[in-house]
C-alpha positions as CSV (number, residue, x, y, z in Angstrom):
1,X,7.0,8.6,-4.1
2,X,3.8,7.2,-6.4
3,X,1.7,4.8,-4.9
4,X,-0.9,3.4,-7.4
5,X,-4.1,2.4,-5.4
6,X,-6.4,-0.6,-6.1
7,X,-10.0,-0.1,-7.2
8,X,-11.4,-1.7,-3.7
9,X,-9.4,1.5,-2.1
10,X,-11.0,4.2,-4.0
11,X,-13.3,4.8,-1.6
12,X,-10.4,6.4,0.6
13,X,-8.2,8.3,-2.1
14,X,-10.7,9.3,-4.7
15,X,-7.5,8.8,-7.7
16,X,-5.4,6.0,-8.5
17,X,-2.7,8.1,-8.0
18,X,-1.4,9.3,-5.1
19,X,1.9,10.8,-3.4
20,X,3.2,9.4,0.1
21,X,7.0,9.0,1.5
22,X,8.5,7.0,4.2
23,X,11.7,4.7,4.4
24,X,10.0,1.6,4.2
25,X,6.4,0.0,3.3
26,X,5.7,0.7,7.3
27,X,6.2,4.1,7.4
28,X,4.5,4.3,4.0
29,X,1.5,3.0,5.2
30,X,1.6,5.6,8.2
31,X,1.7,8.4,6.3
32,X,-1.2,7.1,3.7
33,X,-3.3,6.2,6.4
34,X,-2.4,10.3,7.9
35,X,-3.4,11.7,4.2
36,X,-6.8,9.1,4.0
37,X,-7.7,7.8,7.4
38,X,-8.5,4.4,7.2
39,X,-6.7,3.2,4.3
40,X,-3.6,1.2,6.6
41,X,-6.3,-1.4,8.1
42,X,-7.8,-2.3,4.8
43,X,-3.9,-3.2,3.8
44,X,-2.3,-4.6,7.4
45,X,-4.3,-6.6,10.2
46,X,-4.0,-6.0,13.5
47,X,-0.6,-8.3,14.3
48,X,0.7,-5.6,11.7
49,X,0.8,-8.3,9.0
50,X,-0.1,-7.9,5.3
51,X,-3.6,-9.2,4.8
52,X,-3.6,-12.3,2.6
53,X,-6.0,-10.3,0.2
54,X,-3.4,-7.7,-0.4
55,X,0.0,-7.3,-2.8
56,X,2.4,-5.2,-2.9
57,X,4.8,-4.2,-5.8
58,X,7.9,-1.9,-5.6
59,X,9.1,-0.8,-9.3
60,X,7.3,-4.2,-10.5
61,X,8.5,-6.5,-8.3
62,X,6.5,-8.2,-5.8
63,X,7.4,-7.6,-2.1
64,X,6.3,-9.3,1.0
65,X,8.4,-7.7,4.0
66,X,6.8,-4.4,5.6
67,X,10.4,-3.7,6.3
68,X,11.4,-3.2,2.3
69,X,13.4,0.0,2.2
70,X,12.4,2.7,-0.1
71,X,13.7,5.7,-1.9
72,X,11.7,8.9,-3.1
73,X,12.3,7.8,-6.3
74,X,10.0,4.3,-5.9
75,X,6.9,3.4,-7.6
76,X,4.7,1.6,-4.7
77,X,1.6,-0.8,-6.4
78,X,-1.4,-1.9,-4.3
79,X,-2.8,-4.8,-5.7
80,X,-5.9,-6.4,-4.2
81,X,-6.2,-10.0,-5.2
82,X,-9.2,-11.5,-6.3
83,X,-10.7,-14.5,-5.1
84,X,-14.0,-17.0,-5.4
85,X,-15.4,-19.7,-7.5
């Protein structure tokens, strides 16, 4: 499936673009991390939670359960919130 990759991330991919699978956003993340080592930790803390900095959207809709099923035919955004004052 595409997974669109935030700016903050391009260090790891090198294109906004990018391919993965998996059934859910867990096993997405595994295989992401397998093609650009790294990537999973800057996304999911160590309690395998999303970190509060991150977003995640599945064909526009925001998700928040690492558990969401997907099909091959899902669009998977990475959004990287921005914060300060």
């Amino acid at each position: 499936m595409k997974v669109l990759i935030p700016s903050p991330l391009l260090s790891y991919t090198s294109v906004k673009e990018v391919h993965a699978t998996g059934r859910d956003l867990s096993a997405l993340l595994v295989d992401l991390d397998r093609q650009f080592p790294g990537i999973r930790f800057r996304v999911v803390d160590e309690q395998d939670r999303l970190r509060p900095h991150m977003r995640f959207f599945v064909n526009g809709e925001q998700v928040f359960d690492l558990a969401t099923a997907l099909t091959p035919r899902d669009e998977v955004t990475l959004v990287q919130a921005l914060s300060g004052g």
